[in-house]
C-alpha positions in Angstrom: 0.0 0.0 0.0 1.4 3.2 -1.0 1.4 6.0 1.5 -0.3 9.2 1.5 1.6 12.3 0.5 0.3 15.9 -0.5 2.0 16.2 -3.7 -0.1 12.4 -5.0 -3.6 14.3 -3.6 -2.8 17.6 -5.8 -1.7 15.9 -8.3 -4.6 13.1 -8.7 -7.4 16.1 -6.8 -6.9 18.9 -8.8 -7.8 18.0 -12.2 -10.7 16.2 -10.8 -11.8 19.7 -8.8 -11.6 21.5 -12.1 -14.1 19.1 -13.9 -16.0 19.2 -10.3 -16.5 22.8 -11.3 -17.6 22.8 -15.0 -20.5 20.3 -14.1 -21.3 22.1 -11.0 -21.3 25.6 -13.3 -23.6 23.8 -15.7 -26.2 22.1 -13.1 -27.0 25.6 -12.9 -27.3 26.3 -16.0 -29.9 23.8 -16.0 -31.8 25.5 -13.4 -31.6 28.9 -14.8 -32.6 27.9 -18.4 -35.6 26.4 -16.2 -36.7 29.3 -14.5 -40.2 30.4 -15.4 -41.0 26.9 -14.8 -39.6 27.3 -11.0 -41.2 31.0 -11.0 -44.7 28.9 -11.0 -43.8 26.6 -8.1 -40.9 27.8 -6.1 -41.1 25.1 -3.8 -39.3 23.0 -6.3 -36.5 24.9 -5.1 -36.5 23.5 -1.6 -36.5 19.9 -3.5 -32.5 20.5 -4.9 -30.4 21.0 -1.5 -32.0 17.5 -0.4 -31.8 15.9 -3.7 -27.9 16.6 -4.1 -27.2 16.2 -0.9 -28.4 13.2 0.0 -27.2 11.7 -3.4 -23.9 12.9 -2.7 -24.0 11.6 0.6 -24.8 8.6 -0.5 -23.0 8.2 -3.4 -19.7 9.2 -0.6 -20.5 6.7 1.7 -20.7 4.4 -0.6 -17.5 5.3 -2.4 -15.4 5.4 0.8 -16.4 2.1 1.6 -15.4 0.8 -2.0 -11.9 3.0 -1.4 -11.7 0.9 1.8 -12.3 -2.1 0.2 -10.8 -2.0 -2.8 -7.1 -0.8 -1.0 -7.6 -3.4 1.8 -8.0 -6.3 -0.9 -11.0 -7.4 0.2 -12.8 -6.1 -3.6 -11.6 -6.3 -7.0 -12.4 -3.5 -10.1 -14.8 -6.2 -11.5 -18.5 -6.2 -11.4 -19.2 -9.6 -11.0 -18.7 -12.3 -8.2 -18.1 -9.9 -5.3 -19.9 -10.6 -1.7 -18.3 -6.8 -0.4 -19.9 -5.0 -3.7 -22.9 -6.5 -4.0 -23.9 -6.0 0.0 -22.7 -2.5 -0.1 -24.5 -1.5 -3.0 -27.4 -3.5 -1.4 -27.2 -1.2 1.7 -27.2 2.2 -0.2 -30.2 1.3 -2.7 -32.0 0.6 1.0 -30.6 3.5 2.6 -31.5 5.9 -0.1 -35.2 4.5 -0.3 -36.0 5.3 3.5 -34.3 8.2 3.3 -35.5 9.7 0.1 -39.2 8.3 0.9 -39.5 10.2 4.2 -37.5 13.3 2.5 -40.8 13.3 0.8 -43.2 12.9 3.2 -41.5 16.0 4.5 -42.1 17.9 1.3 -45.7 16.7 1.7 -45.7 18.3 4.8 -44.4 21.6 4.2 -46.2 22.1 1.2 -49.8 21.1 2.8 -48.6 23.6 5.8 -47.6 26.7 3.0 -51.6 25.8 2.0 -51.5 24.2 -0.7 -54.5 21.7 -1.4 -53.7 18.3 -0.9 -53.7 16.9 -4.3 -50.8 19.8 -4.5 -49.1 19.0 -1.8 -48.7 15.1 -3.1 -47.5 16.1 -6.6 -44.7 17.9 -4.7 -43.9 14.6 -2.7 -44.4 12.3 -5.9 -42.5 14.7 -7.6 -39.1 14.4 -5.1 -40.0 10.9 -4.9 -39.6 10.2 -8.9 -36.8 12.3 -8.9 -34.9 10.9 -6.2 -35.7 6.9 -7.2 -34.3 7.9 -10.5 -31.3 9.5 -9.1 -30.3 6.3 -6.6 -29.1 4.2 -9.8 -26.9 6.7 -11.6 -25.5 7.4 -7.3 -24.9 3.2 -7.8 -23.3 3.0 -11.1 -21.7 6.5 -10.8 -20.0 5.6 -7.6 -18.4 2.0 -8.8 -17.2 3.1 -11.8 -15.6 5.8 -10.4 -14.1 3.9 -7.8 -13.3 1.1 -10.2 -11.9 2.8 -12.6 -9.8 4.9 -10.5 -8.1 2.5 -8.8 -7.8 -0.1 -12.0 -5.8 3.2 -13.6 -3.8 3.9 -10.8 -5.4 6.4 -8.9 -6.5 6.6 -5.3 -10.4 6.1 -5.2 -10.0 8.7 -1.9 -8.4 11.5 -4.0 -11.5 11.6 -6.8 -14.5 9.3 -6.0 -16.5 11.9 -3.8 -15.8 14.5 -5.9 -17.1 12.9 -8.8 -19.5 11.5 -7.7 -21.3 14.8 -6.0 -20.7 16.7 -9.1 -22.5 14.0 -11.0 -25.4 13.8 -8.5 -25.5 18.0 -8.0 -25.9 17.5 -12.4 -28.9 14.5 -12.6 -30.3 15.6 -9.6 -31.3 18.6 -10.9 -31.9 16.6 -14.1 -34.1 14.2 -12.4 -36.0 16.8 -10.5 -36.7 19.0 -13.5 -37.6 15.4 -15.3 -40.1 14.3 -12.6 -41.4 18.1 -12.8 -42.5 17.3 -16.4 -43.8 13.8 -15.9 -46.0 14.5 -12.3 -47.0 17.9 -14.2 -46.1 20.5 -11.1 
């Protein structure tokens, strides 16, 4: 095992920060080049802190566990045949359906208590709810390859996995919100 030193985290961090950036810069571009549409229900704006952060939380845990795993031996950069994979990936689909459901019964909440109708109210938590249940694969397979590929190239999974992998979610969660917008019809 290789040990840590500032100039390896620059060196492998940095370029990863920059890209970090550019999606980050056009996630909101996405929301502005959406914004009569969030003019007519603000409240969808309350939906994108939870949404990326929970993904990227997610999508981190997962990732350091990988890191962990992968640098203690105990996984390999292949999809198939792997007990340690297969149960953490397991753990975060089931993490991020309790969490993301009751994120939505909490949208539900505050919406009804803003006064807004019922019917209202649950678009708004069907609305988080699609968004967030099509974010929690892309966290899955994001994470993975990430950390697969990383480490199969060389890379420490610890210097660029979380990074990546909240820049993707900050990107399709937005995505998947404005997506979920269009299909509940918000």
């Amino acid at each position: 095992m290789t040990t840590y030193s500032a100039r390896r985290i620059v060196l492998e961090s940095y370029p990863v920060l920059l890209a970090c950036a550019i999606i980050g810069i056009f996630a909101g571009y996405m929301l502005n080049a959406q914004i009569e549409k969030i003019k007519e229900a603000p409240i969808i704006l309350l939906m994108i802190p939870p949404i990326n952060g929970i993904g990227g939380n997610i999508g981190s845990i997962l990732g350091a566990r990988l890191a962990s795993a992968l640098h203690m031996g105990t996984a390999e950069p292949k999809f198939k045949g792997q007990r340690v994979l297969s149960g953490n990936i397991s753990a975060s689909v089931f993490m991020s359906v309790g969490i993301f459901s009751f994120v939505s019964l909490v949208i539900f909440a505050i919406a009804y208590m803003l006064g807004m109708v019922f019917v209202s109210s649950v678009r708004f938590m069907l609305t988080f709810l699609i968004a967030s249940m099509m974010l929690v694969p892309v966290i899955v397979f994001a994470t993975v390859a990430s950390a697969f590929i990383s480490f199969a190239k060389g890379f420490d999974p610890d210097n660029v996995v979380i990074p990546i992998v909240t820049s993707i979610v900050d990107l399709l969660g937005v995505t998947c919100l404005l997506i979920a917008v269009k299909i509940v019809g918000v």
